[in-house]
C-alpha positions in Angstrom: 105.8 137.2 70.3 106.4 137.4 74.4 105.9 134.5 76.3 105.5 133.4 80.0 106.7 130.1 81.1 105.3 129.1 84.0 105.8 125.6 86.1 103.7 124.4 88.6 105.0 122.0 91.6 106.0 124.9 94.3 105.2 127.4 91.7 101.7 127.7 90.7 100.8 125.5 93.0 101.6 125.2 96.7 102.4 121.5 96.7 104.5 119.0 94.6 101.5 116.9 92.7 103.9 113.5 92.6 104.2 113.4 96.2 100.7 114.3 96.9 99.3 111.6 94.6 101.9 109.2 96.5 99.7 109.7 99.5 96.4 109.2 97.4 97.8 106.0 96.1 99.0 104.5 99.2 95.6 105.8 101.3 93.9 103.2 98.8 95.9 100.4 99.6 99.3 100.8 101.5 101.0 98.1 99.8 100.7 100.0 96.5 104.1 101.5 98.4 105.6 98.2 96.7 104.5 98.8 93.2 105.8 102.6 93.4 109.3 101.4 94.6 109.4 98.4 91.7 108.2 101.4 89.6 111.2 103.5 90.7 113.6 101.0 90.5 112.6 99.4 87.0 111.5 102.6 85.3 113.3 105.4 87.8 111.8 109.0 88.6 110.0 109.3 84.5 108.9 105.2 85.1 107.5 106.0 88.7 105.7 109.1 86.9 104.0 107.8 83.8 102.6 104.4 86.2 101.7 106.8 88.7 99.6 109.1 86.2 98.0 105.8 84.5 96.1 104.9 87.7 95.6 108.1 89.9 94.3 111.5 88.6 94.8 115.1 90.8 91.7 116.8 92.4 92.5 119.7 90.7 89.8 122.0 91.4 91.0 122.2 95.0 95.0 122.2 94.5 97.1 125.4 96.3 97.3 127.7 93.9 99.3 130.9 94.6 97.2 133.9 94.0 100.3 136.1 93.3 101.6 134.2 91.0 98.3 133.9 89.1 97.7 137.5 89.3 101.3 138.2 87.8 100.3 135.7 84.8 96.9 137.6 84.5 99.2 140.8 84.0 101.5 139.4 81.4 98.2 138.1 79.7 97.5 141.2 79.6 100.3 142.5 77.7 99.5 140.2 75.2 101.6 137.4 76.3 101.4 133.7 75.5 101.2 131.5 78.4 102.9 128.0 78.8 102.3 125.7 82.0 105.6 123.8 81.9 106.7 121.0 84.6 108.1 117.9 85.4 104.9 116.3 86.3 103.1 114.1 84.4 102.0 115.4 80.8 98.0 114.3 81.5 98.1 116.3 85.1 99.3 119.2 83.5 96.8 119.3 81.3 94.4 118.7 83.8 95.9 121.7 84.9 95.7 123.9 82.4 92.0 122.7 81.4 90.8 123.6 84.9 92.0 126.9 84.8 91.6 128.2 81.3 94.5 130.8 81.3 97.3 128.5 79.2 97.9 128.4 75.8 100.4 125.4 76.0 100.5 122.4 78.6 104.1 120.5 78.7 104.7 117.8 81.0 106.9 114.9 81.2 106.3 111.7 79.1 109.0 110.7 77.2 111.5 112.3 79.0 111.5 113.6 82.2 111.2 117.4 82.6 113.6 118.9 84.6 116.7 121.2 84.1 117.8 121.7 80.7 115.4 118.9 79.3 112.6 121.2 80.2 114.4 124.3 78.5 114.8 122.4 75.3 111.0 121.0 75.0 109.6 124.4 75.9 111.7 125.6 73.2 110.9 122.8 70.9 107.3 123.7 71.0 107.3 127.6 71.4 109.9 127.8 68.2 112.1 130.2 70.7 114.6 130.2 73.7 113.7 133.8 75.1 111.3 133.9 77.7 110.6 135.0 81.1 110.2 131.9 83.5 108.3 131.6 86.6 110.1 128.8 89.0 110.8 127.9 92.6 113.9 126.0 92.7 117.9 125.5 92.3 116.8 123.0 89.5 115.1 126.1 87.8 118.8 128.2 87.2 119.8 126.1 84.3 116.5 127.5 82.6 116.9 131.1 84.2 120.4 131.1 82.6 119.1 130.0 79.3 116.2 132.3 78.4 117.7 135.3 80.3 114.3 136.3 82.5 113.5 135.2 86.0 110.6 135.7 88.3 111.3 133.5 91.3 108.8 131.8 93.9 110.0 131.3 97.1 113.8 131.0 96.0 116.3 130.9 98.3 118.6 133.3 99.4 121.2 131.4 97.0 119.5 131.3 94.0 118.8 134.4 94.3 122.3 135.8 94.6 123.0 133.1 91.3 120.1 135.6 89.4 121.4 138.6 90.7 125.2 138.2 89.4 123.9 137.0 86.1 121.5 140.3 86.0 118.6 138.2 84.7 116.4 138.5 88.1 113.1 140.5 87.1 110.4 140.0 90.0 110.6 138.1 93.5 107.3 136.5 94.5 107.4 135.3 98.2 104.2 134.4 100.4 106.6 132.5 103.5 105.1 132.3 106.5 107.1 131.6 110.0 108.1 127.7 109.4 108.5 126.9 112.8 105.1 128.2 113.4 103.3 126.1 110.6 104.9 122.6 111.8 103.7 123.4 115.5 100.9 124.1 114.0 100.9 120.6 111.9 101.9 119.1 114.6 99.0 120.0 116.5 100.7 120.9 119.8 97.4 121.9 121.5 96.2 118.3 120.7 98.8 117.2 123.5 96.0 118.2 126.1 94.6 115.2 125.4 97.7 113.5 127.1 96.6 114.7 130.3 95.0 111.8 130.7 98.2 109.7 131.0 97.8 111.2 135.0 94.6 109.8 135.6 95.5 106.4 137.3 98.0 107.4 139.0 96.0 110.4 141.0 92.7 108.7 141.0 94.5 105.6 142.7 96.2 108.0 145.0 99.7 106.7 144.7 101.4 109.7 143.9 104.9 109.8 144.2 108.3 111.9 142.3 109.1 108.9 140.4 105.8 107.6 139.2 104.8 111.7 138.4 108.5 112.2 136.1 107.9 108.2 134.8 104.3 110.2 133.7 105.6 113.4 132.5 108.0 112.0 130.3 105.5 109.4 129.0 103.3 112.4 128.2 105.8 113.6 125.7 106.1 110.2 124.1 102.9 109.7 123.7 102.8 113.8 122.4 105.4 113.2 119.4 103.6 110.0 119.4 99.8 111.4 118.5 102.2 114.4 116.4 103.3 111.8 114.0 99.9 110.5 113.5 98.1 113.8 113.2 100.7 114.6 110.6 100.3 111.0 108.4 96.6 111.6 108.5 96.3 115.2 107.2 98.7 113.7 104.8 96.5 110.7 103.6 93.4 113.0 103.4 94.8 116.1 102.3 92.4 115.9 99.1 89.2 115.4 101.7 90.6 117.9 103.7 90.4 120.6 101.0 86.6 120.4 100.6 86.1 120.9 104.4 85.3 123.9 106.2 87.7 124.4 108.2 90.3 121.4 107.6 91.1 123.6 104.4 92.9 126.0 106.3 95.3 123.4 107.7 99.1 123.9 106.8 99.7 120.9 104.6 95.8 121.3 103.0 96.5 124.5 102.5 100.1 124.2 101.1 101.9 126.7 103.5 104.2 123.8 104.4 105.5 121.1 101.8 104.9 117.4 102.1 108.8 117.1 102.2 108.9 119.2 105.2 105.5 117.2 106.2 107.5 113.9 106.1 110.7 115.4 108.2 108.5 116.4 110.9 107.1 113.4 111.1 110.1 111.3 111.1 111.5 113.2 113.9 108.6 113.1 116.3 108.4 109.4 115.5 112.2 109.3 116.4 111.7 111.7 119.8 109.1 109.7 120.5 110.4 106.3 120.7 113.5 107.4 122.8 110.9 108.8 125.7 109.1 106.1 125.7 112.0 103.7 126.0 113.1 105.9 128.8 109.6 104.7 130.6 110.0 101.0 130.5 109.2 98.1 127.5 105.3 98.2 128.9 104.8 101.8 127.8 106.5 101.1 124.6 103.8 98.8 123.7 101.2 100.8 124.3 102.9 103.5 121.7 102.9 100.8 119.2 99.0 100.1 119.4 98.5 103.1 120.1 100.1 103.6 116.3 98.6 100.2 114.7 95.3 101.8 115.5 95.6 104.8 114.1 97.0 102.8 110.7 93.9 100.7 111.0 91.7 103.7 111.3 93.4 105.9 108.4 93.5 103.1 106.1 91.2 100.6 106.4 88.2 101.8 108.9 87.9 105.5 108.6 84.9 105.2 106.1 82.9 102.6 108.2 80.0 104.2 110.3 80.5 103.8 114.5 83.4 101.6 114.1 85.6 104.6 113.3 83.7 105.8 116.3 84.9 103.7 118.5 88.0 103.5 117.5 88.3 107.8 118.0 87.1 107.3 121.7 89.6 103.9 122.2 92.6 106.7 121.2 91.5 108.7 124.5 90.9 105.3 126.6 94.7 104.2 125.4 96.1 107.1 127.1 94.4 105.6 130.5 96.6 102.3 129.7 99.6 104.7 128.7 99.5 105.7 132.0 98.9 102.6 133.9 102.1 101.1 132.1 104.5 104.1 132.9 103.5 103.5 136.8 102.9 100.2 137.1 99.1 101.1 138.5 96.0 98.7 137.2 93.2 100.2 135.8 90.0 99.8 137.9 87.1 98.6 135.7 85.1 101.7 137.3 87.5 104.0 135.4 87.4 102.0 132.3 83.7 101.5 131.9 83.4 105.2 132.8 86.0 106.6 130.0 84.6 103.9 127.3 81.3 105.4 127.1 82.3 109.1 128.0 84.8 109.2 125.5 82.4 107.4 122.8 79.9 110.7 123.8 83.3 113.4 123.3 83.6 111.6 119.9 80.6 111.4 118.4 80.3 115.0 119.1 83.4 115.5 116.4 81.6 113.4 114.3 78.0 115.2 114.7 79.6 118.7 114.4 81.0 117.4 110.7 77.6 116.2 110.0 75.5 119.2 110.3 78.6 121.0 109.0 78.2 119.5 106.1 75.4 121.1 104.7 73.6 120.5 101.5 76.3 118.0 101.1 74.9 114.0 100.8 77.4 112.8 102.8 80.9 113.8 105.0 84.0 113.7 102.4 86.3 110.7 103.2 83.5 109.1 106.0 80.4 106.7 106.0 78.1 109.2 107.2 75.6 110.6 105.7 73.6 113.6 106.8 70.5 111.5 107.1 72.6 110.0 110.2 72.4 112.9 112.4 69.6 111.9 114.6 71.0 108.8 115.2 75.2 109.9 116.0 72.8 112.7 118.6 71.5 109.9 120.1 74.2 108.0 120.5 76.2 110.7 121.6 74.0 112.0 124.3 72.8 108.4 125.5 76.4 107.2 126.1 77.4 110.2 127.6 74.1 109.7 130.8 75.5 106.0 130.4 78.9 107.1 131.8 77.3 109.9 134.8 75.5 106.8 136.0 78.6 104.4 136.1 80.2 107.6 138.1 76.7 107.4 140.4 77.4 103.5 140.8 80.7 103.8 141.5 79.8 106.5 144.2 78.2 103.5 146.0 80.6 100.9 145.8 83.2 99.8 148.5 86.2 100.6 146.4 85.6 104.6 147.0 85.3 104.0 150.6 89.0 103.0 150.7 90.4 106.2 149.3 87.9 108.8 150.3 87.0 109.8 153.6 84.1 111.8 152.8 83.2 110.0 149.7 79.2 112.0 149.9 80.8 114.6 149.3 81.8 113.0 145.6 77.9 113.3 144.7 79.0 117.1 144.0 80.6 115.9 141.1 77.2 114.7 139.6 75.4 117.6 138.9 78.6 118.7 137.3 79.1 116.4 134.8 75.4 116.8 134.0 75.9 120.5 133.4 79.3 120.0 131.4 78.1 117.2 129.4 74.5 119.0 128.7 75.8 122.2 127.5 78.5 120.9 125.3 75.3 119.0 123.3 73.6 121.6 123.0 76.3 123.9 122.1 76.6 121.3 119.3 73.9 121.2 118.2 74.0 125.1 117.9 76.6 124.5 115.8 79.2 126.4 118.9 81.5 123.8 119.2 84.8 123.6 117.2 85.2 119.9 114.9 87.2 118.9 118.5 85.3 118.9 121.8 89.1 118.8 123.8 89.9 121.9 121.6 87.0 123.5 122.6 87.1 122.8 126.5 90.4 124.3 126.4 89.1 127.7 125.0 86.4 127.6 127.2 86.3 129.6 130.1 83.0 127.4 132.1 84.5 124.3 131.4 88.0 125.6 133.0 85.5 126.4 136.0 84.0 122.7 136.1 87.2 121.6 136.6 88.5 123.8 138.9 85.4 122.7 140.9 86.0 118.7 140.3 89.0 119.5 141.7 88.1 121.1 144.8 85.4 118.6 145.2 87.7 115.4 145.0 90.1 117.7 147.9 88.0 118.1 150.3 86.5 114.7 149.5 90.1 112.9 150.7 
């Protein structure tokens, strides 16, 4: 009899399972990082396994898998082979495994000993009665297997393990689906997000005290607070990579998706963490601080407040309004209570337009995956949304009026312009979403659109010949 050995972390799956239900663990409570390390330390990598496994069970249904590798075991079904699912996770996910799909014959995972290596070699021989068989695997761990049962089909191997298989002549098929790495962590890192840091210039232009070292103070800030917002873009796909699966387009992330590991995930994210702090030191202590709330935040929101309705809300639009005090600290400038009272309820409007576009995006669905909403709620986040945003146009039309705008704009009618602007943006950008036009992020989809790049260009001319 011919059989097929498959494993499954980085194999049939895109992901590693143990490190992905790390994440699951610690999103429900993040001191459950204390149990996993006493755990690790009392039971090591089988203990932190078998505890793990007791109290968390895989989504399975929504898991990576690689279609080539499951076409390539629906061949050698074909031919009549028998199919094992062998790994080094947990014996009750790999069964989940193999239930869910239907295609194994035999579901080995670790329990009593901890599959890996030569361990795994000998149980899959235990229970097949045979040590010849062709073995699907991803990793240097995998050769002492390879070299045992004398046929390889690698996933993803390196350039080294493949030139191992190749001098021992037991290399049968290569299966590779890399994409461009660099590409896939920009793309985790969500680069394009960084627009948003624009805002870190708002104080210091719209209290005219522009000057060269204010401006670099600014643009370096702008990259702190970048690998800053990189970090925690990267932590939170991480934490809801299961919820992220069942969503329309958060699927296609790179870590939801499994084009780039969690280890890889967790590198990135150390390093803009890193790159981060050493700008904003650069800046001054002040700045600093702002990077840590800026953080403590976002822990409270991923953690703790994500699932409670408005208050996550609020806390979306304070991320915007912290880049306004970002940029007061790297200049030294004090936010006027005109700017803040207009960004608090503008910004409250940009985010309850995310929120709204997940809502009627969500279908036939009850309620948003890994949120409070539900899609009863859509009337009232459109409400809220558009009456906050004609609550911050008429702060702007106070403001117009007050003596503070007399003392940095010469022709401050000519400000009114700006009104019917702000009308126009705000107005369409509703009723694009409620068209269902608008991408989950209103910043990503001024930044694609062309009239919005026209608004500004015209609230810019308008504040110029204003001065």
């Amino acid at each position: 009899m011919n059989y097929l050995v498959v494993d499954l972390d980085e194999s049939l799956i895109k992901t590693d399972l143990l490190y992905e239900q790390a994440f699951s663990f610690l999103k429900k409570n993040p001191f459950n990082i204390f149990r996993m390390l006493l755990w690790l330390f009392t039971g090591g990598r089988l203990g932190l396994k078998n505890n793990m496994a007791a109290v968390i069970h895989p989504t399975v249904e929504n898991l990576p898998y690689r279609k080539e590798v499951l076409a390539y075991i629906d061949e050698q079904k074909r031919q009549h082979h028998t199919i094992v699912l062998a790994s080094a996770s947990p014996q009750v996910w790999v069964q989940r495994v193999a239930n869910h799909l239907g295609i194994f014959d035999h579901a080995i995972g670790s329990k009593d000993f901890n599959l890996k290596g030569l361990s795994k070699y000998h149980h899959v021989k235990d229970t097949i009665g045979t040590g010849h068989f062709k073995y699907v695997g991803d990793s240097k761990s995998d050769l002492e297997i390879w070299s045992n049962c004398g046929s390889a089909i690698t996933v993803n191997a390196t350039p080294k393990v493949i030139k191992k298989l190749r001098d021992q002549s037991i290399l049968i098929k290569e299966i590779s689906d890399k994409l461009p790495k660099s590409k896939l962590l920009l793309q985790q890192m969500r680069v394009h997000q960084w627009a948003k840091n624009t805002l870190l210039f708002l104080p210091l232009f719209a209290a005219h005290q522009l000057n060269l070292t204010s401006f670099l103070n600014v643009t370096i800030g702008f990259f702190s607070f970048g690998f800053a917002a990189s970090a925690v873009y990267i932590l939170n796909d991480l934490i809801d990579i299961d919820a992220d699966r069942n969503h329309h387009s958060k699927k296609n992330r790179p870590l939801a998706s499994g084009s780039i590991s969690i280890k890889d995930a967790l590198l990135t994210l150390g390093g803009a963490s890193i790159l981060s702090l050493i700008f904003a030191l650069h800046v001054g202590i002040s700045f600093l601080g702002v990077i840590f709330a800026y953080w403590c935040l976002n822990f409270l929101y991923s953690f703790y407040l994500k699932k409670e309705v408005i208050l996550d809300i609020i806390l979306l639009s304070g991320m915007y309004t912290v880049r306004l005090f970002a940029g007061a600290a790297a200049t030294g400038i004090l936010l006027s209570h005109w700017l803040l009272s207009f960004s608090t309820l503008f910004f409250f409007s940009l985010a309850c337009v995310k929120r709204f576009t997940e809502l009627i995006r969500s279908k036939n669905k009850p309620s948003i995956d890994g949120r409070g909403y539900r899609n009863i709620d859509q009337t009232a986040v459109l409400n809220l949304g558009i009456g906050t945003g004609l609550l911050s146009i008429l702060v702007f039309l106070l403001y117009l009026r007050s003596p503070d705008v007399g003392q940095l704009y010469t022709n401050q009618d000519r400000l009114w312009l700006l009104t019917p602007v702000l009308l126009y943006w705000l107005g369409r950008l509703w009723l694009l979403t409620c068209r269902d036009e608008v991408h989950d992020d209103p910043v990503v989809f001024a930044i694609k659109d062309k009239i919005s790049w026209i608004c500004l260009a015209f609230i810019a001319f308008t504040i110029a010949i204003a001065m």
